[in-house]
py3Dmol code that shows the C-alpha trace and the ligand (Angstrom):
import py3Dmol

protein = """\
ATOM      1  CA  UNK A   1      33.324 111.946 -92.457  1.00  0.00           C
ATOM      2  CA  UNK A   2      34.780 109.040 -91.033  1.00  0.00           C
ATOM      3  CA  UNK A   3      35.159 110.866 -87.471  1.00  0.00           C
ATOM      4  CA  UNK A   4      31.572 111.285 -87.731  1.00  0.00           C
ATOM      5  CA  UNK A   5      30.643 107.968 -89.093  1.00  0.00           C
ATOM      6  CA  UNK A   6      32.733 106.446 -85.912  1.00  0.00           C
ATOM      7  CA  UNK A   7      30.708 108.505 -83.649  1.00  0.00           C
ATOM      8  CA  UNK A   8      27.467 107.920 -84.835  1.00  0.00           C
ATOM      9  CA  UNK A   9      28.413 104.100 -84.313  1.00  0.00           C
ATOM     10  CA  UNK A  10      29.035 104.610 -80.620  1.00  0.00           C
ATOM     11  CA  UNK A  11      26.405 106.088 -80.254  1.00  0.00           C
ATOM     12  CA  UNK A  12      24.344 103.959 -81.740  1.00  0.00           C
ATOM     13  CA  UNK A  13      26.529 101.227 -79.566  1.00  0.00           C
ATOM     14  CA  UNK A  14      25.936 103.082 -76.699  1.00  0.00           C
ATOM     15  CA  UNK A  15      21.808 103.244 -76.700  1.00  0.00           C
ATOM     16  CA  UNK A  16      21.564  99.531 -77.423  1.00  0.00           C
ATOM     17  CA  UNK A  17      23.669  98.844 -74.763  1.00  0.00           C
ATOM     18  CA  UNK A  18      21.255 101.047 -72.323  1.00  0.00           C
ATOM     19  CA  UNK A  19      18.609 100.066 -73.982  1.00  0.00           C
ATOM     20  CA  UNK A  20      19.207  96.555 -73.418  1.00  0.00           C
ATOM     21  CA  UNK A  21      20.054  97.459 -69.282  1.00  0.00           C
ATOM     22  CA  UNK A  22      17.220  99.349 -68.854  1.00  0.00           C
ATOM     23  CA  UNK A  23      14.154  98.754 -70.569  1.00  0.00           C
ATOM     24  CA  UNK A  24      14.412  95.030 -71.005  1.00  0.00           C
ATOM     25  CA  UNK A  25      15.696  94.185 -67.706  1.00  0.00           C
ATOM     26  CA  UNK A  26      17.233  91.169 -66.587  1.00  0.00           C
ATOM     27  CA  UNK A  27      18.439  88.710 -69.280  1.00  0.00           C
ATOM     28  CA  UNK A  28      16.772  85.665 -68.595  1.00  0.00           C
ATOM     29  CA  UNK A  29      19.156  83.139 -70.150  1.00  0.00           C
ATOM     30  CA  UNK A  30      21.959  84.829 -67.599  1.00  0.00           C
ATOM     31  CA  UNK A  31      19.300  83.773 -64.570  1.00  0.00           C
ATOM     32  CA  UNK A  32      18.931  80.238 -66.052  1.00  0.00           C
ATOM     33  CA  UNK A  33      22.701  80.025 -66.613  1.00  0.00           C
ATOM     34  CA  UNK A  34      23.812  80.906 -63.006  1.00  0.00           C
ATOM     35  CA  UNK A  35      20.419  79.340 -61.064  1.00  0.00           C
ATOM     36  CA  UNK A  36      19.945  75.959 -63.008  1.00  0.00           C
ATOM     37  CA  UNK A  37      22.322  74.886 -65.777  1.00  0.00           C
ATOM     38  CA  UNK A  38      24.984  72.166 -64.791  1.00  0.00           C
ATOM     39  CA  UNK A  39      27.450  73.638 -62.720  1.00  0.00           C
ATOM     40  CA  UNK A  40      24.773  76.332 -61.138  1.00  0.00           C
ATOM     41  CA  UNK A  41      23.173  77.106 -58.263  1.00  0.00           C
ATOM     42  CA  UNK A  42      20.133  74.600 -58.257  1.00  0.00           C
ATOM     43  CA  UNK A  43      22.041  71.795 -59.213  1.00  0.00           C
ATOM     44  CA  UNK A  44      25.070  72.610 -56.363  1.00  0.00           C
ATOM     45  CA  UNK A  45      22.642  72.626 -53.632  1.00  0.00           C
ATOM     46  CA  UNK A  46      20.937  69.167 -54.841  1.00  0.00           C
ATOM     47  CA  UNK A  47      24.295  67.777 -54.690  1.00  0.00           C
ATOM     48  CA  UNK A  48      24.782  69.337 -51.320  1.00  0.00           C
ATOM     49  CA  UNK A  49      22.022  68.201 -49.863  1.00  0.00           C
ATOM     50  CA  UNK A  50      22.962  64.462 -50.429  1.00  0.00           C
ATOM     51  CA  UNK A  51      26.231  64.908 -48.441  1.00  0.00           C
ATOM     52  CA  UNK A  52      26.513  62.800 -45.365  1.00  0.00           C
ATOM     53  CA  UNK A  53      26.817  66.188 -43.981  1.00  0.00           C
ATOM     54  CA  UNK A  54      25.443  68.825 -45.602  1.00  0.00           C
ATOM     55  CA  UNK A  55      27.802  72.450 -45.858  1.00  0.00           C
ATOM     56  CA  UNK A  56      24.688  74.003 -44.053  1.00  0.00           C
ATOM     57  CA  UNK A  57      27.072  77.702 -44.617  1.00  0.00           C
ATOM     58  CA  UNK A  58      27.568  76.878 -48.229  1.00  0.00           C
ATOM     59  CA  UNK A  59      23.794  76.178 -48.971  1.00  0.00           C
ATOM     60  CA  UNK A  60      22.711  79.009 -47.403  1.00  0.00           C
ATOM     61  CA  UNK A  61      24.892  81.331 -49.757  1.00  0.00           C
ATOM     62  CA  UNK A  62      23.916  79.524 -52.467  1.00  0.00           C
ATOM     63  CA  UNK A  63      20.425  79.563 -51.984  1.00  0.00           C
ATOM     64  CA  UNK A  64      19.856  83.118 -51.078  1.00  0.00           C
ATOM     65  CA  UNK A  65      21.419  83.832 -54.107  1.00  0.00           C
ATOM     66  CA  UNK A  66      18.874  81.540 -56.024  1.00  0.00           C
ATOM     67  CA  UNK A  67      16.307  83.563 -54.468  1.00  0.00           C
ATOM     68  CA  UNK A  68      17.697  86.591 -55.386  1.00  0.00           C
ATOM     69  CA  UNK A  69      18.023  85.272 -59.144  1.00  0.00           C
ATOM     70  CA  UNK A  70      14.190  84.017 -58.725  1.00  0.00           C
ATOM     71  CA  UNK A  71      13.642  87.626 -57.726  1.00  0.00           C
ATOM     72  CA  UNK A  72      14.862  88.974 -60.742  1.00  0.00           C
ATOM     73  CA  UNK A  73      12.940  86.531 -62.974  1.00  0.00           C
ATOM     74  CA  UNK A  74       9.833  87.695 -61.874  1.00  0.00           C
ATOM     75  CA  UNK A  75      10.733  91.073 -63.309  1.00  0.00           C
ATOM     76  CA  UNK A  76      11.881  89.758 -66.576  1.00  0.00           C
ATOM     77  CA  UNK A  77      10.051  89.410 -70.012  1.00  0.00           C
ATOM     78  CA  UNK A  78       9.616  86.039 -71.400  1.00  0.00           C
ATOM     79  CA  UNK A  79      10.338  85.030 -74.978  1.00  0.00           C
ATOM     80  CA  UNK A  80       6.755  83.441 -76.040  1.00  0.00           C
ATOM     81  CA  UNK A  81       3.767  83.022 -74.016  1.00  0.00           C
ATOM     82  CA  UNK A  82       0.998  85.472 -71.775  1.00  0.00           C
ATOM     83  CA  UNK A  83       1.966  87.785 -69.519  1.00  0.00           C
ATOM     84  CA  UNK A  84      -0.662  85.862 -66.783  1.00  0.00           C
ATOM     85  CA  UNK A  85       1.343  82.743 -67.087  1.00  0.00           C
ATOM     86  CA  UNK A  86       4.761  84.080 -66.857  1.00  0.00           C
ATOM     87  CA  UNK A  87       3.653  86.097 -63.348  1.00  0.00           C
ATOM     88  CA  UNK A  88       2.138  82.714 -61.813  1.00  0.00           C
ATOM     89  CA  UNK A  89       5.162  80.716 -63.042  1.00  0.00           C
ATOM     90  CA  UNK A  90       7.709  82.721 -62.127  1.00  0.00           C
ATOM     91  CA  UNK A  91       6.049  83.340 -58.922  1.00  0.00           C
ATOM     92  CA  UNK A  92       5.714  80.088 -58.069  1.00  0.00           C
ATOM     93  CA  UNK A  93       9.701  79.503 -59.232  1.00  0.00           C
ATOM     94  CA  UNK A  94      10.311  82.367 -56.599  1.00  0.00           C
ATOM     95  CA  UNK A  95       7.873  80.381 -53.339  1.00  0.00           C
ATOM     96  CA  UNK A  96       9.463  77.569 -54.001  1.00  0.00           C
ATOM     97  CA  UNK A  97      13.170  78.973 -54.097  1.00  0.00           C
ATOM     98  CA  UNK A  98      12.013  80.801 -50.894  1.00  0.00           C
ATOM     99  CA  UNK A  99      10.543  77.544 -49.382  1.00  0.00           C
ATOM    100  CA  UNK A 100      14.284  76.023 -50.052  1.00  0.00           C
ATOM    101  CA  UNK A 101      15.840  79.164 -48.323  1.00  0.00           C
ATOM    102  CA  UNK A 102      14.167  78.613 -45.387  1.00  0.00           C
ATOM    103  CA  UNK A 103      14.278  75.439 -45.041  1.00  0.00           C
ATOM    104  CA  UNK A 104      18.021  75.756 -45.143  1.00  0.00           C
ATOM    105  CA  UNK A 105      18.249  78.981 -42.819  1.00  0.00           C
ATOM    106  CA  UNK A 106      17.006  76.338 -40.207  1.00  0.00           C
ATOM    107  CA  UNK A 107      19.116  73.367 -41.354  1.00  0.00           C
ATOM    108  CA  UNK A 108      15.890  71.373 -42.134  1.00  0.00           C
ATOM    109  CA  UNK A 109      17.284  68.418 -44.185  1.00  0.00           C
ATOM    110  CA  UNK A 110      13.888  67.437 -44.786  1.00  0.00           C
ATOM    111  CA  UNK A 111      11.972  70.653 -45.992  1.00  0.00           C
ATOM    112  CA  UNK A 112      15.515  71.188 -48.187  1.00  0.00           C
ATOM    113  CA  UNK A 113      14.695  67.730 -49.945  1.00  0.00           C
ATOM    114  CA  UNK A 114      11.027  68.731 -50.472  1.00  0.00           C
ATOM    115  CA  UNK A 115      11.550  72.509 -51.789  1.00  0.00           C
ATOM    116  CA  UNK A 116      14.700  71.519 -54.049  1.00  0.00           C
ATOM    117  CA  UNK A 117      12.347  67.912 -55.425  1.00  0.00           C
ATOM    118  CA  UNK A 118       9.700  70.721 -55.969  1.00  0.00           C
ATOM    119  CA  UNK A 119      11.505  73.130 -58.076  1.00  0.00           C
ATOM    120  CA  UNK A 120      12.611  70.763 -59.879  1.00  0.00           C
ATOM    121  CA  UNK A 121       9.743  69.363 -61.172  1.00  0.00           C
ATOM    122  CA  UNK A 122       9.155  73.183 -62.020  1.00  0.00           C
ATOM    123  CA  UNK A 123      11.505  73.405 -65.206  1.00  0.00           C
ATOM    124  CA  UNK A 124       9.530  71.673 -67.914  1.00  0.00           C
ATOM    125  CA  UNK A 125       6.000  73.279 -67.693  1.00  0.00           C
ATOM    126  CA  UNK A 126       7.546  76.655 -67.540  1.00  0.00           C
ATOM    127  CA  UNK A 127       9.556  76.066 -70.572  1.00  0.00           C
ATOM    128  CA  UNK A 128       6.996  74.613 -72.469  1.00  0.00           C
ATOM    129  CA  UNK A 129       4.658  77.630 -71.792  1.00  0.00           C
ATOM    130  CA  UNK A 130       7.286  80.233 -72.075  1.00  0.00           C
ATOM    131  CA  UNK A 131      10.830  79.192 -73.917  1.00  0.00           C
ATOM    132  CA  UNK A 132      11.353  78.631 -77.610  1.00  0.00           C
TER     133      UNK A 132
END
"""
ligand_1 = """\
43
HEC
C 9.311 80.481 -64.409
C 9.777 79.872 -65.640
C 10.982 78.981 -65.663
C 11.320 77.992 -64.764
C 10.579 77.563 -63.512
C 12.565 77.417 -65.236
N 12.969 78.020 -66.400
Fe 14.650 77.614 -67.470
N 14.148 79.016 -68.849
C 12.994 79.792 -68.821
C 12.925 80.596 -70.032
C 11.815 81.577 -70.404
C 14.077 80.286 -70.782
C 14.459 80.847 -72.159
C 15.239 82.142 -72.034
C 15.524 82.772 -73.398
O 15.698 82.034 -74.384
O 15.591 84.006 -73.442
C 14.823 79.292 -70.011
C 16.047 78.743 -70.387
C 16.733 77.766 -69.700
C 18.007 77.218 -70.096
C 18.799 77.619 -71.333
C 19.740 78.747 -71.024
C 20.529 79.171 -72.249
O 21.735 79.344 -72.116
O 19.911 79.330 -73.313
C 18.336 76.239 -69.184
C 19.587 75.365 -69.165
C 17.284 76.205 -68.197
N 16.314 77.152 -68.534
C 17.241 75.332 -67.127
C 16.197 75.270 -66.211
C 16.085 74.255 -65.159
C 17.050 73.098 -64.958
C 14.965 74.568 -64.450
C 14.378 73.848 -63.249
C 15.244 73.551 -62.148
C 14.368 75.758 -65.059
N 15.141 76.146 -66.117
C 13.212 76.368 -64.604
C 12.043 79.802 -67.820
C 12.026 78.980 -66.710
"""
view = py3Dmol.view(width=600, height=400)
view.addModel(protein, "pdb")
view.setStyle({"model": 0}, {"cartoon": {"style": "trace"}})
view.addModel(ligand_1, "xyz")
view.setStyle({"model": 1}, {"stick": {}})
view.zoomTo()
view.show()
């Protein structure tokens, strides 16, 4: 009985967890940890950008990685709001991470400044519309 009451609890463990994995994909609070909360990626490369000399290697590790996060957000489901908003926000989270990338990738202090001032302006109007 309790053998069976053990295994049914692993079980049940074990579909939630691949449930979870699978169907819901990425966790979006784990994107917003590691891309934008203090200490993350977004706010590392505005710091790095105001360095007399920016760590042009540093930036670009850190900011393909935001893209690769940005990626991921597009495929994740929001916790309130339309599925038309979330796929023009999060796309436009993804351009602008891009934008940043590439500016970067050619050392452009200037297009850096403008892609990183632009996403973050883009924090509040996607919360508003999409976090509770
Ligand atoms: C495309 C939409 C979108 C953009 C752009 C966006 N966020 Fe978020 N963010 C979310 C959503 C949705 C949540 C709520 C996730 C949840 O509760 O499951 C969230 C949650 C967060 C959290 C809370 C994480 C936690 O541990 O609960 C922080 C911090 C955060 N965002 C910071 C930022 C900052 C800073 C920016 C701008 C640089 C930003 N976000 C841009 C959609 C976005």
């Amino acid at each position: 009985m309790k053998i069976t009451a053990y295994f049914s609890i692993a079980t049940l463990a074990t579909f939630s967890i691949s449930h979870f994995l699978f169907a819901q994909g990425p966790d979006i609070k784990e994107i917003m940890t590691k891309a934008n909360k203090a200490g993350g990626l977004f706010p590392q490369i505005q710091k790095g950008l105001k360095a007399p000399t920016p760590n042009w290697a540093t930036l670009k590790n850190d900011s393909d990685e935001l893209v690769s996060l940005a990626t991921m957000l597009g495929k994740s489901k929001p916790p309130k709001g339309d599925a038309a908003s979330w796929a023009t926000l999060s796309k436009g989270y993804l351009d602008e991470a891009t934008a940043l990338k590439t500016a970067i990738a050619a050392m452009n202090k200037a297009g850096a400044d403008a892609a990183i001032g632009k996403l973050a302006t883009s924090c509040t109007s996607c919360h508003k519309a999409h976090k509770n």
